[in-house]
C-alpha positions as CSV (number, residue, x, y, z in Angstrom):
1,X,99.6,96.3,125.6
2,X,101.6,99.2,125.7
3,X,101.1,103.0,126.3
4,X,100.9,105.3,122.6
5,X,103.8,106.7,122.3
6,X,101.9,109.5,120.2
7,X,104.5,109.5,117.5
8,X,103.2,109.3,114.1
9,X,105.3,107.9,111.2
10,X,103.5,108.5,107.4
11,X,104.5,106.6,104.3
12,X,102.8,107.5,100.9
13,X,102.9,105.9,97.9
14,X,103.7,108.1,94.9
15,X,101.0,106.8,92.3
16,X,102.6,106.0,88.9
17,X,105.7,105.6,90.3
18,X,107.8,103.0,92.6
19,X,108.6,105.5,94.9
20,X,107.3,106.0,98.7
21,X,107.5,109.1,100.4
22,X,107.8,108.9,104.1
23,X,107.4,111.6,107.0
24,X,108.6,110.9,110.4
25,X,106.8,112.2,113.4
26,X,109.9,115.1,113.9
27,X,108.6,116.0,110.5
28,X,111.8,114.7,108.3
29,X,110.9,113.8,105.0
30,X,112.4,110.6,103.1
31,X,112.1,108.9,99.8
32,X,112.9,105.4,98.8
33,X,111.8,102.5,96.4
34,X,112.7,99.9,99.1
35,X,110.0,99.6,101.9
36,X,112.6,98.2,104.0
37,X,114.7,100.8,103.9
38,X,112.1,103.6,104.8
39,X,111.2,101.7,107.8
40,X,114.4,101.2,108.3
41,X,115.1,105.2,108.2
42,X,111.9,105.9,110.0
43,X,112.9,103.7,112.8
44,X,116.2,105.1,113.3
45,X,115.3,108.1,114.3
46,X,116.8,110.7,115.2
47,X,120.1,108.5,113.4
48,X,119.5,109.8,109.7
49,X,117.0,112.8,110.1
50,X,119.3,115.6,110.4
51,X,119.2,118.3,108.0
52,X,122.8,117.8,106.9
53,X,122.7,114.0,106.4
54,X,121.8,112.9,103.0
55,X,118.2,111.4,102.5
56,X,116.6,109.6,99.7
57,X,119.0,106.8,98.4
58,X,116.3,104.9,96.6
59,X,115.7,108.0,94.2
């Protein structure tokens, strides 16, 4: 087993709704419809998470 890496990546679902809301551990926020594609974004990190990039393409 490996060591915790003590990052902590949230993904909510928004109820009524298709959507998931995501929060990476550097506190970067994301929505998508496409599970895939939030761990996709959440995995990427930092590649995607700056405040200039655009976020969200599932909504």
């Amino acid at each position: 087993m490996t060591a915790p890496t003590g990052e902590v990546y949230r993904i909510d679902w928004l109820p009524g709704t298709d959507i998931l809301h995501g929060t990476c551990h550097c506190g970067r926020e994301h929505t998508s419809q496409d599970p895939i594609e939030m761990w996709e974004w959440m995995l990427a990190h930092p590649r995607g998470h700056a405040l200039d990039e655009p976020q969200g393409a599932g909504t």
